[in-house]
C-alpha angles and dihedrals in degrees: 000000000000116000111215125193122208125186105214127201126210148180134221099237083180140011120301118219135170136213104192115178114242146185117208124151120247111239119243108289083352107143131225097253093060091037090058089041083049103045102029100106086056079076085073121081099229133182121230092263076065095240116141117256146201115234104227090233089068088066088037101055090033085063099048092043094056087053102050089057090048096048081184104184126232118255104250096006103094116239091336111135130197097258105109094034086068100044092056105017098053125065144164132188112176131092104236105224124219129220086230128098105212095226078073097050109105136233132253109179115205149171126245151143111298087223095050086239113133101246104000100130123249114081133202139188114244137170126235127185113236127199107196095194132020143141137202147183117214131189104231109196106220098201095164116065089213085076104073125184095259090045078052103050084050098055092038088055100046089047105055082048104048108017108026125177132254126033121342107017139173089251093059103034107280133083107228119113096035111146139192115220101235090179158355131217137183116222115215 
């Protein structure tokens, strides 16, 4: 079995935005609104350089999301789809820097469920940072020869349209972090 690499460029079709969970300890009678004005950027995974970076697992899980919905079956295999193929067979394992510092990210405020749980009662106001336009190119590992270049390029697509990656996805009822696939390219 043959491991292929493919840089893969794509395109923010809509704002990118991150909810990192973080631990800071709040300064003495400070309250939490100037905590949350203080701390906010620490929601964004950053470099040392102190751009602002995407986790390979939020392309990752945003593929084999995208395959899972599609359950698109292989040619000669049944009803066997590509699914497994890219939970096991996909990975990548670089964090996909971002021109952009995150001391110049700005700020959306919102309100929203203290628990983080859609409709549980308490609300609170937090501070996300929000990137209206980016784009990335990310190394994605084939490590399974079912999933061609051109199997690849669909689910791709369909992914950076219907799941998305960051806060508020498609997959999970928003429409940040949706993407358009500008171009493949085998590493050799």
């Amino acid at each position: 079995m043959a491991t292929k690499t493919y840089l893969v460029s794509v395109k923010g079709i809509s704002p990118y935005s991150q909810s990192k969970h973080y631990e800071e300890p709040k300064h003495d009678k400070e309250s939490s609104a100037d905590y949350e004005a203080r701390t906010w950027r620490l929601r964004m995974h950053t470099n040392e350089a102190g751009n602002v970076v995407i986790p390979p697992m939020q392309f990752k899980k945003c593929l084999e999301d995208a395959a899972k919905y599609l359950s698109i079956s292989i040619p000669g295999k049944g009803k066997a789809t590509y699914t497994k193929h890219f939970k096991a067979g996909v990975m990548v394992v670089d964090e996909t820097p971002l021109p952009i510092k995150a001391e110049d990210v700005k700020a959306e405020w919102l309100f929203v469920p203290s628990d983080g749980i859609a409709g549980s009662g308490k609300r609170v106001k937090k501070c996300f940072g929000v990137i209206p336009s980016w784009k990335a190119k990310v190394p994605f590992i084939i490590l399974d020869e079912t999933i061609t270049m051109p199997v690849l390029k669909q689910h791709l697509d369909e992914a950076g349209s219907l799941i998305g990656i960051g806060r508020f996805r498609p997959r999970n009822g928003g429409f940040y972090g949706r993407f358009t696939v500008e171009k493949i390219e085998e590493q050799k």
